[in-house]
C-alpha positions, 0 to 999 in steps of 0.5 A: 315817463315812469316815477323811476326815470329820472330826468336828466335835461330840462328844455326850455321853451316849446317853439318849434326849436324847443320841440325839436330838441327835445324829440331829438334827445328822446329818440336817443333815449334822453329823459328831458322835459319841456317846459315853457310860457306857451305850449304847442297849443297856444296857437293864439299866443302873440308872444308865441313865434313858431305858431305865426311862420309861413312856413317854407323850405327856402334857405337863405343861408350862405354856401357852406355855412354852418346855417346851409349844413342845418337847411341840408339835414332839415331838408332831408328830414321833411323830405321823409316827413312828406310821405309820412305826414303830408298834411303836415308837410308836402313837397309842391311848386316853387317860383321866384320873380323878379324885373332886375336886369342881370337877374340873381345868382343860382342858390346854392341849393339848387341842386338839392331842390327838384327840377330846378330851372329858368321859368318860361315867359307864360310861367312868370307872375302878370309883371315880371320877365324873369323866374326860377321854379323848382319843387321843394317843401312848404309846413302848416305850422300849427300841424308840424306843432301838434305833430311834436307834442305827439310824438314826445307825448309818444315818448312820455315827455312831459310839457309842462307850462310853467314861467322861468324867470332865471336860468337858475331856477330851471335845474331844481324845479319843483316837481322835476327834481335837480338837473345837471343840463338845460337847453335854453330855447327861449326864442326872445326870452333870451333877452331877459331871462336872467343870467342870459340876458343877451343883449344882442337878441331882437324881434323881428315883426311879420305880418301875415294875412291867412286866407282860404284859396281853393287850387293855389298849390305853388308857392311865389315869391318876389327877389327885387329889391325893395324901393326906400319907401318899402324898405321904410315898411319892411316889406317883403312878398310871399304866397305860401300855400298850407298842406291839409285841409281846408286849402289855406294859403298864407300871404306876406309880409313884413320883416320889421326889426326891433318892432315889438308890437304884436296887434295887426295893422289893417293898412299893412293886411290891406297892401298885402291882399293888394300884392298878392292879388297882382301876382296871383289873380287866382286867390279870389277867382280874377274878382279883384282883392276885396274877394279874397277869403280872409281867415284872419290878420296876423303879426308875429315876432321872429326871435333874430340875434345880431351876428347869427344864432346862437348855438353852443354849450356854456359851462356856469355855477349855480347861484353867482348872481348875488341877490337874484339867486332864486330860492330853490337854488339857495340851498347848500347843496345847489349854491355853486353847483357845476352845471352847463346849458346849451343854448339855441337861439336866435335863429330868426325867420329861420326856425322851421328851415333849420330845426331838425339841424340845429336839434341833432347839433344840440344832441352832439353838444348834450352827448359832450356835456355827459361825456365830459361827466365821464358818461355819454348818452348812451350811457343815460340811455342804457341806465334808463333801460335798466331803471326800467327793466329792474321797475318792471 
């Protein structure tokens, strides 16, 4: 970004929505900034969401909803990131088992996944008489964050670490200069950042285990029903294996909700190794599941929301919060300025499976917020060229 642009959104956030977003706006020639706690290379950050997620295409959102339209576009968008960036995503094997007599209805999306079908008695997991398998998607999270940062890198957006404590603050931050928009993408943050302070927002807790299992290329999961004591544990099961190098396959879970604590849980680790190891004797070569190669124990928190995400544009004044109104918005010329704020947040374990929608629904609200300004993005676009063009 040259000293002549100015810029004209502030993201909030650097998660994989954050991210998203802001690749989302540059692309149509928005000057915008991310700025957050955590930035994309703070993969061992436990406050950190995005870096601890599974991650896999697999919608759990309902038929024509408006989550299944944003699952729809992000799988197109993965489907050309496959051939483009294939340690970062790739398409593999997917299968899903379960016991329950009568079985599950056919997902919505199995039209748009590949191949989908009923598994043969030999295909199921040692345990299980029934399965569905089709080929879809699977991420390396810590690759698909540094692919973001590089591509806005790519597009002179800076990110920049710094701690917002209120909504406020972020439209005339030092160093940036006044803004008139910011996307909140603040994941859990939305609970206490002041003048959001959404109530609704809660973590919920997943424990993972990362391990290195040489030839597991399919993706498993298990739809039964869980019994009172799992329920009890938030337990869910996963087999996730990761594009790129060093054949790392990501083992699951836990969905704990309202659980904030962010440490591993050896007894939870050891049940997941457990699992796993029943369904998919191969990650450890049939030696039992002592034998698997364990990279690490891990727990993160899904930033949930009661009733869904949140997604919208919201219209507000600077400085209405009496005695919480952060100094750089005190002066004359902030203190009641007319300004707006998208939010998006709240998404849950879904983050990865939604992104690219969400971020060109985001774009939409942006583009209205400008028009409603009597300009448009486009418009910004073509006065940014021009700043340009003149500087040059």
């Amino acid at each position: 970004m040259s000293a002549e642009t100015k810029v004209k959104v502030i993201v909030l956030g650097a998660g994989v929505l954050g991210l998203s977003i802001a690749k989302e706006l540059a692309e149509k020639g928005v000057s915008c900034a991310v700025v957050a706690r955590d930035l994309p290379e703070d993969l061992e950050s436990g406050q950190f969401a995005s870096p601890w997620a599974g991650a896999n295409w697999s919608s759990f959102a309902a038929e024509g909803s408006r989550e299944a339209h944003w699952d729809t576009v992000t799988f197109h968008h993965y489907a050309q990131l496959s051939q483009s960036h294939p340690h970062v995503v790739e398409r593999r094997p997917f299968k899903r088992f379960w016991n329950k007599e009568g079985g599950y209805p056919d997902p919505w999306f199995k039209d748009l996944v590949f191949g989908f079908r009923s598994l043969e008695q030999d295909e199921l997991a040692p345990g299980y008489k029934y399965g569905q398998g089709y080929e879809c998607y699977t991420m390396s999270p810590p690759a698909y964050l540094g692919y973001l940062a590089e591509e806005l890198r790519s597009y002179s957006v800076p990110l920049i670490r710094r701690r917002v404590s209120s909504l406020d603050e972020a439209y005339s931050m030092e160093d940036i200069g006044p803004v008139d928009l910011v996307i909140n993408a603040t994941g859990l943050g939305s609970r206490s950042l002041l003048g959001v302070e959404d109530e609704l927002v809660y973590p919920i807790r997943g424990d993972t285990v990362l391990i290195r299992a040489p030839g597991i290329k399919t993706t498993m999961k298990v739809l039964d029903p869980n019994s009172p004591q799992d329920q009890q544990l938030g337990k869910r099961f996963y087999i996730i294996p990761r594009p790129g190098p060093g054949d790392r396959v990501i083992l699951g879970g836990t969905e704990l909700d309202n659980d904030w604590d962010t440490l591993p849980r050896p007894e939870t680790a050891k049940r997941i190794l457990r699992d796993a190891y029943a369904v998919c004797p191969e990650l450890s070569g049939g030696k039992g599941w002592e034998a698997i190669d364990v990279i690490s124990c891990n727990a993160g928190l899904r930033p949930a929301r009661k009733g869904g995400a949140r997604v919208e544009l919201e219209y507000r004044r600077l400085g209405e919060q009496r005695g919480l109104t952060p100094h750089n918005i005190r002066s004359e010329e902030n203190v009641g300025r007319e300004v707006g704020v998208v939010h998006a947040y709240g998404i849950g374990p879904a983050g990865y499976q939604t992104s690219k929608g969400i971020s060109e629904e985001v774009t939409g609200l942006v583009d209205k917020f400008f028009r409603d300004q009597n300009t448009s993005i486009s418009g910004i676009s073509n006065g940014l060229e021009n700043q340009h063009t003149q500087a040059e």
